[in-house]
C-alpha positions in Angstrom: 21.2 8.6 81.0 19.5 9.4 77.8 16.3 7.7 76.4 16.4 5.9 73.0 13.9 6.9 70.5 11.4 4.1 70.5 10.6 5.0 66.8 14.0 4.4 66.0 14.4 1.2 67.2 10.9 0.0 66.0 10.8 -1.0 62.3 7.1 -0.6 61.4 7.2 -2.7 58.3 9.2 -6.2 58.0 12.4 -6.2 55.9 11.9 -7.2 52.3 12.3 -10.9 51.9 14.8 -12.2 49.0 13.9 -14.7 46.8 16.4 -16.7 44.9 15.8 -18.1 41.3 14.3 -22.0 42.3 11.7 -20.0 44.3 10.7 -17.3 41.3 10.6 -19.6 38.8 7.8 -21.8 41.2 5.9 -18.1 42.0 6.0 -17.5 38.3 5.8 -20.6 36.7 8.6 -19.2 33.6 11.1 -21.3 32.8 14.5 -20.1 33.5 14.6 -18.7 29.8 11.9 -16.9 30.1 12.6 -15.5 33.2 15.8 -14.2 31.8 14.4 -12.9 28.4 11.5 -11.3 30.3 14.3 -8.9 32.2 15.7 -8.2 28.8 12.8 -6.8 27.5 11.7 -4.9 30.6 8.6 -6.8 31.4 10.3 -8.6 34.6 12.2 -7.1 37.7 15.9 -7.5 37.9 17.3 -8.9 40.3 19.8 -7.9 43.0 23.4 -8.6 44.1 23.1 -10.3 47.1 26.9 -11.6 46.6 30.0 -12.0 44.5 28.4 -14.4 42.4 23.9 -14.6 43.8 21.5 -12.3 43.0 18.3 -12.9 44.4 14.5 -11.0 44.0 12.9 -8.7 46.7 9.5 -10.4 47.0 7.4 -7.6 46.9 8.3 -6.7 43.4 7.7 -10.7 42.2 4.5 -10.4 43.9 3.5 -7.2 42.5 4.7 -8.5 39.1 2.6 -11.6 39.4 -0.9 -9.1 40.8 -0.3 -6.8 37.8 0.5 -9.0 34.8 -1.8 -8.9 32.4 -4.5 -12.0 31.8 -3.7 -11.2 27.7 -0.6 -11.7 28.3 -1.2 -15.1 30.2 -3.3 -16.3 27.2 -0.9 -15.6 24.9 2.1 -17.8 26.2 -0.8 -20.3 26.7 -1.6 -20.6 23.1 1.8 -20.6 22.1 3.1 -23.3 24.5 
């Protein structure tokens, strides 16, 4: 009888949880056409294929891009909205 690796069967950190477009446009506060012209222009995470026809975001990288966008930035779409 062998022993299992308790290391292997242990996952240290919790999977990633996926967030669906409803729920990143509340995090962010974009509209959805902002969202989308934000991951043309590289300033926004792309999403992944969770299915034939869904995509959803990993939440880490939504929250990171909401700790490390920039407060210029912010002010900007401010003044212009």
């Amino acid at each position: 009888m062998s022993l299992v690796n308790a290391a292997a069967v242990h996952h240290p950190t919790p999977p990633t949880r996926l967030l669906r477009r409803p729920e990143v446009l509340s995090r962010t506060g974009m509209a959805n056409s902002t969202l989308y012209a934000a991951m043309a222009q590289g300033r926004f995470p792309k999403p992944v294929k969770i299915g034939a026809r869904s995509v959803a975001w990993p939440e880490e990288a939504v929250v990171d891009w909401i700790a490390n966008r920039p407060i210029a930035e912010l002010r900007t779409e401010e003044a212009a909205g």
